[in-house]
C-alpha positions in Angstrom: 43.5 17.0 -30.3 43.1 21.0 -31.1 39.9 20.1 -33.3 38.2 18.9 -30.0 39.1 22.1 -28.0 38.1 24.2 -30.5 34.6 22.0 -30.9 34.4 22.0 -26.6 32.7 25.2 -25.9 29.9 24.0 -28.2 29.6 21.3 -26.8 26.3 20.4 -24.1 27.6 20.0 -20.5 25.7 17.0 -20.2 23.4 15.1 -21.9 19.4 15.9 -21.1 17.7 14.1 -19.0 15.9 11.4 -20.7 12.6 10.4 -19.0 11.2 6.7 -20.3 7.8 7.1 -19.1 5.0 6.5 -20.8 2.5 9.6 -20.6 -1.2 10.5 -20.6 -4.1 12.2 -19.2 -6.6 10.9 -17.7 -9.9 12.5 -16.3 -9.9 11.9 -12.3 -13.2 9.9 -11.7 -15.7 10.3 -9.1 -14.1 8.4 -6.8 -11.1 10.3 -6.6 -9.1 7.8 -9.1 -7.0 8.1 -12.5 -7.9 4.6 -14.6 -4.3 3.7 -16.1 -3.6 -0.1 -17.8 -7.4 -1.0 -15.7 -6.3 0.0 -12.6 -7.1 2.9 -10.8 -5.1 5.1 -8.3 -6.4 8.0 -6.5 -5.5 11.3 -6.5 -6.4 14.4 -4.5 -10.2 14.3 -4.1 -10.1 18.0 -4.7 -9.0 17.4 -8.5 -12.4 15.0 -9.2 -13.5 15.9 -12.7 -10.5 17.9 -13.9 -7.6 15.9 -15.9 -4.4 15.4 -14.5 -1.0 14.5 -16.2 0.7 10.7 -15.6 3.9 9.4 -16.1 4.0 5.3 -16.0 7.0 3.6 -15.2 7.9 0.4 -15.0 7.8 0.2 -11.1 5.4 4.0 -10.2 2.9 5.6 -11.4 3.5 9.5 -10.9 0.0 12.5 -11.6 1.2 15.6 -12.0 -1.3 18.6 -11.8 -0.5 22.6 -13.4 3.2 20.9 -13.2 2.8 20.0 -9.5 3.1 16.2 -8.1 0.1 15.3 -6.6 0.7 11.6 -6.4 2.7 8.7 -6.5 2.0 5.4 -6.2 3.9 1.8 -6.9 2.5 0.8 -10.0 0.4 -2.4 -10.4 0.5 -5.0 -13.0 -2.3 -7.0 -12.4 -6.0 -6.3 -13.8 -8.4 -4.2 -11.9 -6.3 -3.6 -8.8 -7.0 -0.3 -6.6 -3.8 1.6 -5.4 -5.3 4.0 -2.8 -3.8 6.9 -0.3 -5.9 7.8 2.5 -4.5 11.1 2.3 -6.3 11.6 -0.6 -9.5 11.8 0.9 -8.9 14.1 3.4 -11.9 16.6 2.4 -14.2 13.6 2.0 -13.7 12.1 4.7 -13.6 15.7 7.0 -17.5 15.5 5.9 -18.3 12.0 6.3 -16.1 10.5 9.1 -18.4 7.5 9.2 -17.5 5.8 5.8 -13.7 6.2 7.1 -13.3 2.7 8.9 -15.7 0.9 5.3 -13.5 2.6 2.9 -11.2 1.1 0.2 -8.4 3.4 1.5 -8.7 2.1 5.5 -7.7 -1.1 3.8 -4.7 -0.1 2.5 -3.5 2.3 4.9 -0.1 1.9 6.4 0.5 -0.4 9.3 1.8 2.3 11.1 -0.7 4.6 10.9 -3.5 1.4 11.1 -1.9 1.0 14.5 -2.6 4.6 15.6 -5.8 4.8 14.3 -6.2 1.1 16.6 -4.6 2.0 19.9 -6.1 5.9 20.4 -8.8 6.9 18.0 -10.9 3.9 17.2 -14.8 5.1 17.6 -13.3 8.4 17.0 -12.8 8.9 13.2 -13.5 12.9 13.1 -10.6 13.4 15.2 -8.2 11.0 14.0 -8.7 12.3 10.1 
């Protein structure tokens, strides 16, 4: 029993955090999307061309860029599947309101917000993004 009080105040606190993702860094495309296991999943449209950091896990995919999360998204196990956020696209859009309502990312936006977007601002993309 003393050998394990003398050995305590070496001892760690608690035991470091250990992360099971599987890492990379992938080059953000042109349409605003990080390819990971054939699927994409966008990311700021700001970041297009630079590379960003991902952590894959079983059940997200998290980007990370200059140690700052930029996105999440549920991960997708299927082939060639597009995980989008309108949110994303917020400076594309701005300049092209008219490809809002044709876009991938209008077809997956949230119910909620599809509602919005239904009941006050349809005909009015500009102001709704």
């Amino acid at each position: 029993m003393d050998m394990l009080e003398d050995e305590r105040p070496h001892l760690l606190v608690k035991p470091p955090k250990y992360d099971t993702a599987r890492i990379s860094e992938p080059r953000v495309n042109k349409y605003s999307c990080v390819s990971i296991d054939t699927c994409y999943y966008s990311v700021p449209d700001s970041l297009v061309g630079q590379f960003v950091f991902a952590k894959t896990y079983t059940d997200k995919i998290l980007c990370y860029h200059k140690n700052v999360l930029v996105a999440e998204h549920k991960r997708v196990h299927s082939r060639s599947q597009w995980q989008i956020d309108i949110c994303h696209f917020a400076k594309t859009l701005t300049k092209k309101p008219g490809a809002f309502v044709s876009s991938a990312a209008f077809g997956q936006m949230e119910p909620r917000l599809l509602n919005i977007y239904n009941k006050y601002y349809r005909g009015l993309e500009k102001s709704f993004i």
